[in-house]
N, C-alpha and C positions, 0 to 999 in steps of 0.2 A: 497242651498234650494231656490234661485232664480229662474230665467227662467235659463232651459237651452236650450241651442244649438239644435233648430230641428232634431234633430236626430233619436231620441226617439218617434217619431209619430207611431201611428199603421199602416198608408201607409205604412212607411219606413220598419216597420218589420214585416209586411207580405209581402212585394216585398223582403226581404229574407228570408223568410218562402218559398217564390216561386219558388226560385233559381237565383234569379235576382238581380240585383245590384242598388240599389236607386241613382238617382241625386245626388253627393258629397260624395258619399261612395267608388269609384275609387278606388280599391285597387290596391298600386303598386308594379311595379315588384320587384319581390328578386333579392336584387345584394350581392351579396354571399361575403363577406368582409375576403377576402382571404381566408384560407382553413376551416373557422368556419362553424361549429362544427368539429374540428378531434380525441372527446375524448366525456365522458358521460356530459352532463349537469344533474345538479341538479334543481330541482323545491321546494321550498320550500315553506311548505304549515305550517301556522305560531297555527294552531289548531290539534288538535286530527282525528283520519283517523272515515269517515263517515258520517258528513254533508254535503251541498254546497261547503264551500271553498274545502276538501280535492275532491271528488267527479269531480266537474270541471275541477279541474287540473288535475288528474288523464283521463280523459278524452282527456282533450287539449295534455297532453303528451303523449298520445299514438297517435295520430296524428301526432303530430310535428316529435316522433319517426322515426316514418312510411315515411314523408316528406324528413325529412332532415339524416337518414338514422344514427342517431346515440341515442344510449338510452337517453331517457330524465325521470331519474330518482326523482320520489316523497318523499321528504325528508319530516315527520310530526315533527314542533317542535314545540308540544306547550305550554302554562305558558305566566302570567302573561297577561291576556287580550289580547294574541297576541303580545304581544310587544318582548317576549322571542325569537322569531322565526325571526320576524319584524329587532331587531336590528343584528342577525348574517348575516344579508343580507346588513344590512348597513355599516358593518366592510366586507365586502367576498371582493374577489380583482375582480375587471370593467373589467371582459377578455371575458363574454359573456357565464360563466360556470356554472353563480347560476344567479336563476330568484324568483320570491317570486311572490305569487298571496297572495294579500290583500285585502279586503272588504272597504266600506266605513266608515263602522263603528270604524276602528279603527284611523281614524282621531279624530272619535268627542270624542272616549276614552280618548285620552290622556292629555288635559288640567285638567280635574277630577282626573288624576293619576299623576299628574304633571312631565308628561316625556316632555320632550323638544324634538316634531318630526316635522318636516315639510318634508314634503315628494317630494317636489320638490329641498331640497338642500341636503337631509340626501340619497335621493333614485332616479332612471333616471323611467320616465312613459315608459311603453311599450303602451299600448293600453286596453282596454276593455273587459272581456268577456263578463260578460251578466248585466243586471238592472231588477231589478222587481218594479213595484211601489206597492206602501200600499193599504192594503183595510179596508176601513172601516167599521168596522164589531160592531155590538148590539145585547146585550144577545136576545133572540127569546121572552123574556117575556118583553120587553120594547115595551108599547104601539108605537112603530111606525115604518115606512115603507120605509120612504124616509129621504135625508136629511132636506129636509124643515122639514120636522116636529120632526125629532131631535133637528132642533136649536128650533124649538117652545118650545119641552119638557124641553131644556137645559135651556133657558128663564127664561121660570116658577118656573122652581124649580134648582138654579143656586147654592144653598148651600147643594143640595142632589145627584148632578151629578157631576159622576167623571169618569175620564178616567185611565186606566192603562199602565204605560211603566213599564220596566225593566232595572234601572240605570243611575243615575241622569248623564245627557250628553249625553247619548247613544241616536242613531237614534229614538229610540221608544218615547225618550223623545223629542225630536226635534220638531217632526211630531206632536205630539199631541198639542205641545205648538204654531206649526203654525198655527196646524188647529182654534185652538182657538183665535188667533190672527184673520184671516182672517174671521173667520164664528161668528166674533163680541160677541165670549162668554167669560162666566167669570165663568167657570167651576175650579175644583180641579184635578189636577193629583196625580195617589196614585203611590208610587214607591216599586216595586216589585223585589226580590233577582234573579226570572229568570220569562224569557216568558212563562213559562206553568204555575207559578202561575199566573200571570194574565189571561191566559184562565180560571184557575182554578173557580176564582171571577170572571169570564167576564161570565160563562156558569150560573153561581150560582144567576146573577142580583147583585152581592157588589157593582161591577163596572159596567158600561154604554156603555163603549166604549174604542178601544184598535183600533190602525191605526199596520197592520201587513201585513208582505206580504203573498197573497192566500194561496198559498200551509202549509201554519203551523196553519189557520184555518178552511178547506177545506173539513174535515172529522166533523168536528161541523157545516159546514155550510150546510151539504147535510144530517147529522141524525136531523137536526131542531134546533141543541141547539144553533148556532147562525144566527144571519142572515146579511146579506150583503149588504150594502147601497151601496156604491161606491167607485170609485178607484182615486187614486190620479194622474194617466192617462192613458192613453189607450193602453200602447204597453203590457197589457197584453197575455198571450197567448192564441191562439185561440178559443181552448180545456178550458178555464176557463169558470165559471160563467159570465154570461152578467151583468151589470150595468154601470150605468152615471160617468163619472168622477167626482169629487166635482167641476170643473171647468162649466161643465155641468147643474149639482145640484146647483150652484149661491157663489160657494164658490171658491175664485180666488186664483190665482198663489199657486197652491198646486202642480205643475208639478213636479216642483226638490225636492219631499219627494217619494224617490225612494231608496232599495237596488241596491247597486252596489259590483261586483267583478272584480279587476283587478287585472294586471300583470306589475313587477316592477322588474328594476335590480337593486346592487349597484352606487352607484353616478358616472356620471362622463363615460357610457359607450360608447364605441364610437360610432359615428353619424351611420355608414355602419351599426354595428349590429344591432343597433333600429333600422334603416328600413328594415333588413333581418327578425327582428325576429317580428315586427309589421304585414307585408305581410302575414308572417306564421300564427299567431296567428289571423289575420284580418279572413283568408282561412278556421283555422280551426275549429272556433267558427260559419262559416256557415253551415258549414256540417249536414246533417241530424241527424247521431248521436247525437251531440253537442243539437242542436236544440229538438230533443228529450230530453233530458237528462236536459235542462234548463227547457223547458216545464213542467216538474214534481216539480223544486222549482219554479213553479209560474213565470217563467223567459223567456226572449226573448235577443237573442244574440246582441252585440254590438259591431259592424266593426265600427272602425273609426283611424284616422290618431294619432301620438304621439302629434298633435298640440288640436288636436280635444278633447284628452284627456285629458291633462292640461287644457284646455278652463275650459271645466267641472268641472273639481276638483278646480279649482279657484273661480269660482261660489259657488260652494259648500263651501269651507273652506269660504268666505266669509261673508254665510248666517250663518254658525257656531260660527265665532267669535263674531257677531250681537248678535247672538242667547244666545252666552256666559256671555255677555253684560248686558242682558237685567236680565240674570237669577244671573248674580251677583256670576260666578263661576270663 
């Protein structure tokens, strides 16, 4: 939840909206790491089949399919917050046959669930598909318009403003506890069993404000019942509603409060397959398909190298343990 890595700029991802390859995005060549793939890959997708994560992958694998000329089968396991799915990837054997797309959110899951995961010694990073950042969204009946005058409201009446996540740890809680960090408030977060009841209270005025990525309140935000301050940064996609970043709006380093989904082998894979299967995945998360397909969860694709990916998640897991710290979890 620091700065990350320029990557993530709206130049960068409409120069591949365009077809074009930004400055430091060099995707390299596939050197094909002896006869892999000669049998089906598994893709494990660690949720129930029909949101984002299943969705993506399902996507990326009929690509990668299509690419590399051997089925790349979608495996749903899911239980237990993801982690059900998450550790049969972390027991599979490093031969380049089971791949796992994971979200961000199941990093910040699991010190509240006290699973022992770190994901750079339990799992090998592939690369990135896509990042969406949070929008800041207020019920349509809260006198205000911007964020200045949100923090004005939150000011004045600081024991009646509150904001909604869904599960103590979780990104929704993150994000909200940064923003208030950084946008000098001393507001209450109310914690909620899922994201649509806090729509629920967010549409109703219980609650004030609720930091979510576009696309899950996007059908509230165009029938009136909520309205949309701004985004936590700019690579949203094009097709969305316009507004200021919070960095914009006077509210700083809000950059790295972003969803993310990537792609993840067992520990320990070796060096050739990351770069074969990085290439691939860098290629196929550009594709228009893909690009569509993110576009609708509020999402813009993300090529970047296995160094480039770690950068980021280290950043992040960073901002989290801080974050953990601070909240005494």
């Amino acid at each position: 939840m620091g700065n990350w890595p320029d990557i993530y700029s709206r130049r960068t991802m409409l120069a591949l909206l365009a077809g074009g390859t930004a400055t430091g995005l060099l995707l390299p060549k596939a050197s094909v790491a002896a006869d892999w793939p000669n049998r089906p890959v598994t893709m494990v997708v660690p949720y129930a089949p029909g949101a984002s994560n299943d969705t993506f992958t399902r996507a990326v694998s009929q690509i990668l399919q299509d690419s590399l000329g051997q089925p790349f089968v979608v495996d749903n396991r899911p239980g237990a917050g993801g982690f059900s799915g998450t550790n049969s990837v972390v027991k599979a054997e490093s031969d380049g046959y089971t791949f796992l797309e994971m979200p961000n959110s199941i990093m910040s899951l699991a010190p509240g669930m006290n699973v022992d995961f770190n994901p750079f010694e339990d799992l090998t990073p592939i690369g990135m598909l896509a990042r969406a950042p949070v929008a800041m969204v207020v019920p349509s009946s809260l006198p205000v318009t911007t964020v200045a005058e949100f923090i004005e409201f939150a000011k004045a009446n600081p024991d009646s403003t509150f904001y909604g996540y869904a599960g103590v740890g979780t990104t929704q809680h993150q994000h909200g506890e940064l923003f208030k960090k950084n946008a000098g408030l001393n507001i209450q977060g109310v914690n909620y069993k899922s994201s649509a009841d806090v729509q629920t209270d967010l549409v109703a005025g219980r609650v004030h404000l609720m930091l979510v990525t576009i696309a899950s309140t996007l059908g509230q935000i165009k029938s009136g019942q909520l309205r949309l301050l701004a985004y936590s940064a700019d690579n949203y996609p094009p097709d969305s509603p316009e507004a200021p970043t919070l960095a914009e709006a006077g509210v700083p380093n809000m950059e790295g409060a972003q969803i993310w989904w990537g792609l993840f082998a067992p520990p320990n894979l070796p060096d050739d397959i990351v770069t074969t299967m990085n290439a691939e995945l860098n290629r196929a998360v550009t594709t228009q398909t893909f690009i569509d397909l993110a576009a609708n969860s509020g999402a813009t694709p993300s090529s970047m190298s296995p160094a480039e990916f770690i950068e980021a998640m280290q950043i992040e897991l960073d901002g989290l343990t801080a974050f953990l710290k601070d909240i005494d979890l």
